[in-house]
N, CA, C and O of each residue as an XYZ file, in Angstrom:
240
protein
N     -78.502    -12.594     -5.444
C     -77.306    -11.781     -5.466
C     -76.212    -12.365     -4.584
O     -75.131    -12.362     -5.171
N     -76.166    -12.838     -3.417
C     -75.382    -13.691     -2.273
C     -75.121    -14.590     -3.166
O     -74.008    -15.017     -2.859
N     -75.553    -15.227     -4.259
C     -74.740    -16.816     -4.689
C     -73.714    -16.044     -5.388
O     -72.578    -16.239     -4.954
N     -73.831    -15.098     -6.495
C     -73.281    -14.530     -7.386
C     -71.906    -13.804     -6.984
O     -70.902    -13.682     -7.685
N     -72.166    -13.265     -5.416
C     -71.323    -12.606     -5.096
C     -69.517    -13.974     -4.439
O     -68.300    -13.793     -4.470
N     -70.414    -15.167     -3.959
C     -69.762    -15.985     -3.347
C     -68.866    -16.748     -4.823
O     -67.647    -16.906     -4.882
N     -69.719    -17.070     -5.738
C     -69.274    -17.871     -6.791
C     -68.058    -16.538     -7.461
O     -66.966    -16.998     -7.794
N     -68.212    -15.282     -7.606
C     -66.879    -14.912     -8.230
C     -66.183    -14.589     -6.945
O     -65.425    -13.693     -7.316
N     -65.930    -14.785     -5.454
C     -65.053    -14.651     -4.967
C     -64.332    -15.864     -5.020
O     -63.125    -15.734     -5.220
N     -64.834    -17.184     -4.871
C     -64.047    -18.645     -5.506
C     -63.390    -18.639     -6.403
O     -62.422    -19.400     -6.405
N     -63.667    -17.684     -7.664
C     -63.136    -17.676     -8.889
C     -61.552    -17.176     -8.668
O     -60.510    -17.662     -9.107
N     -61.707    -16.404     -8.102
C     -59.920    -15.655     -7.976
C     -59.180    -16.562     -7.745
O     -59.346    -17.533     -7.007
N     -58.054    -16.186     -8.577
C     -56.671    -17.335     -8.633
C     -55.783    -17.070     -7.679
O     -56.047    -16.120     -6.942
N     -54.557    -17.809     -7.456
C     -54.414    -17.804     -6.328
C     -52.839    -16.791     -7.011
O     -52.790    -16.370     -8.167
N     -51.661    -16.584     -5.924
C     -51.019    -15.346     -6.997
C     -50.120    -16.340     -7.762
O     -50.063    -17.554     -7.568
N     -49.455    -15.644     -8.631
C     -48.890    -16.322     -9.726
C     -47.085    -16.120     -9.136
O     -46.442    -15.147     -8.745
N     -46.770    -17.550     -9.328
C     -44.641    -17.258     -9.082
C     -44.159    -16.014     -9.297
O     -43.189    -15.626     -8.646
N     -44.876    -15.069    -10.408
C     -44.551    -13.783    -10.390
C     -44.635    -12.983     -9.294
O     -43.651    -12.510     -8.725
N     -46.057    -12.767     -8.891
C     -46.241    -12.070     -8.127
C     -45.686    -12.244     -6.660
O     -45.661    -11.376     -5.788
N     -45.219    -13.628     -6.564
C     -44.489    -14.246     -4.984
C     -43.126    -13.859     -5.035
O     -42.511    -13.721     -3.977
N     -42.553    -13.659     -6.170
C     -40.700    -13.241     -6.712
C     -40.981    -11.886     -6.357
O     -40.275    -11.438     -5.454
N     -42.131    -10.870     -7.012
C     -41.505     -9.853     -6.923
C     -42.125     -9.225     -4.875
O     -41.449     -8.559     -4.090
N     -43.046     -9.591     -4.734
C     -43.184     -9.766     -3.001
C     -41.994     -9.971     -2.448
O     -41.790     -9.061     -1.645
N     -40.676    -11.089     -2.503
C     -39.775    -11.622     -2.215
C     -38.462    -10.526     -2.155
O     -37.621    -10.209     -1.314
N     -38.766    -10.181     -3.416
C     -37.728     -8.997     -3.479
C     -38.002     -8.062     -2.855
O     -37.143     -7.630     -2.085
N     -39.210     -7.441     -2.939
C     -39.170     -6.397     -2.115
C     -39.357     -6.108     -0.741
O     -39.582     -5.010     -0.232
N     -39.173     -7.856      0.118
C     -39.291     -7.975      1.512
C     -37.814     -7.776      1.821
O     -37.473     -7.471      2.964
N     -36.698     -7.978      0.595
C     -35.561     -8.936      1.063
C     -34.795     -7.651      0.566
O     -33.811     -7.259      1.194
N     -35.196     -7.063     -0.440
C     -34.587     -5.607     -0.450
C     -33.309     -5.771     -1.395
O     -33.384     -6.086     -2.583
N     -31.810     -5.446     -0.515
C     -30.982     -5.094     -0.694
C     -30.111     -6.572     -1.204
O     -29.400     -6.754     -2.192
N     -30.491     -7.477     -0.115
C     -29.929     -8.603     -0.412
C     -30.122     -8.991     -1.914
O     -29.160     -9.260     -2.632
N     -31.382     -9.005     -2.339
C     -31.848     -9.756     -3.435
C     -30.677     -8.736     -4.718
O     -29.881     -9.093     -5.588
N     -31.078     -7.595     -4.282
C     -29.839     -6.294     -5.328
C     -28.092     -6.958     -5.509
O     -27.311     -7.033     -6.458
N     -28.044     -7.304     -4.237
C     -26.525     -7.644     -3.902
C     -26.426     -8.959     -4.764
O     -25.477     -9.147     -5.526
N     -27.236     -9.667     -4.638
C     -27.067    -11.210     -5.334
C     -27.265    -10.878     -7.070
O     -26.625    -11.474     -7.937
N     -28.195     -9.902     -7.316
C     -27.876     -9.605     -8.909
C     -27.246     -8.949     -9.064
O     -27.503     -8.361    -10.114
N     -26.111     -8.473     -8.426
C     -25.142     -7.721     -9.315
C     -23.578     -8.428     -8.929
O     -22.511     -8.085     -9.439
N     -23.763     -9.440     -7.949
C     -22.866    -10.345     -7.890
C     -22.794    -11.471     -9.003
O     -21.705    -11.944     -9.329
N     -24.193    -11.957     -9.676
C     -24.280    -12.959    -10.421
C     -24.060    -11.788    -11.589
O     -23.251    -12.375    -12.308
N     -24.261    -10.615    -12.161
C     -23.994    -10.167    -13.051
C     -22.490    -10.033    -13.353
O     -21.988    -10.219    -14.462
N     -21.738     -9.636    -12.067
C     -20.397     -9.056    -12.379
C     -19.377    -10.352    -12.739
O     -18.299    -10.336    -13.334
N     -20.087    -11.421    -12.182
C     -19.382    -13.250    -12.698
C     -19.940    -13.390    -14.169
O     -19.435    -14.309    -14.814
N     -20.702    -12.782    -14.674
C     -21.402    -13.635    -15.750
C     -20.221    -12.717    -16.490
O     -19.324    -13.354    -17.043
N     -20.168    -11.372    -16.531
C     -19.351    -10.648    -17.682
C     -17.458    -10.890    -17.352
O     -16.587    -10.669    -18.193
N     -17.233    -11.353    -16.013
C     -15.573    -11.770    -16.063
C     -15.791    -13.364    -16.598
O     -14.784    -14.027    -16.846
N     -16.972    -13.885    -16.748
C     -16.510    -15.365    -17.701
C     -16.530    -15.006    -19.292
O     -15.942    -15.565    -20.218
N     -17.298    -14.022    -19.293
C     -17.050    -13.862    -20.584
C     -16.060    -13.198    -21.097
O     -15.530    -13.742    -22.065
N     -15.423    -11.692    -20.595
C     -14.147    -11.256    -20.663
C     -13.192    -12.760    -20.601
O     -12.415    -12.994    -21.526
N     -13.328    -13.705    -19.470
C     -12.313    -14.295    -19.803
C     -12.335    -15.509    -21.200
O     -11.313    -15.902    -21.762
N     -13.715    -15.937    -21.544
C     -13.535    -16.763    -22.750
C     -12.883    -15.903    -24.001
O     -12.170    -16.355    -24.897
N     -13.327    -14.526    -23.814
C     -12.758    -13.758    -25.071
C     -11.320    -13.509    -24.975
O     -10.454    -13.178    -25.785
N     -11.337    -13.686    -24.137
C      -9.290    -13.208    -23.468
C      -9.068    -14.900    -24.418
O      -8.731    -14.859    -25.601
N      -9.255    -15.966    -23.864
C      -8.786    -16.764    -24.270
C      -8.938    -17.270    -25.603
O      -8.041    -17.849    -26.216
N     -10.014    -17.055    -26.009
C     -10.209    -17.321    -27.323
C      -9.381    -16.637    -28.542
O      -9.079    -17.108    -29.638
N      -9.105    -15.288    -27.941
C      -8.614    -14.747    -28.608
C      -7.750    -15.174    -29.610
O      -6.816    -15.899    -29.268
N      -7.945    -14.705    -31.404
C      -7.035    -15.286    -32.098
C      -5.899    -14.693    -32.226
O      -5.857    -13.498    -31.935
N      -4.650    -15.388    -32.708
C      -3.210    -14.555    -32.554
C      -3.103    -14.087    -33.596
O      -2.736    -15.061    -34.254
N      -3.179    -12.936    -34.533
C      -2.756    -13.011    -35.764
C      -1.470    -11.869    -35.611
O      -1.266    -11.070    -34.697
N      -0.675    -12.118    -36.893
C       0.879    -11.604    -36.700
C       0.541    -10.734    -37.516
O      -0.521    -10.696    -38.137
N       1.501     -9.918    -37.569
C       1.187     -8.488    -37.745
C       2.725     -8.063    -39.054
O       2.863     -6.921    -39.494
């Protein structure tokens, strides 16, 4: 029973990038909040602005 018990504690993996991101966030809290909604609020004024510019002229 002692080998059995030792051989599946070796087995466990070690944690996955997932599980270290979301640890990360929730050490870092507010910051990590602040940085996604800073990278969110840039992602939608580049796009407001490609559509601003793209915009076609049509006459009326």
């Amino acid at each position: 029973m002692k080998n059995k018990n030792k051989n599946i504690e070796k087995k466990v993996a070690p944690s996955s990038f997932i599980k270290l991101a979301m640890r990360n966030m929730v050490r870092k809290g507010s910051k990590s909040i602040s940085h996604f909604s800073i990278t969110f609020l840039v992602l939608i004024g580049i796009l407001l602005l490609v559509a601003t510019i793209g915009k076609p002229n049509i006459p009326v």
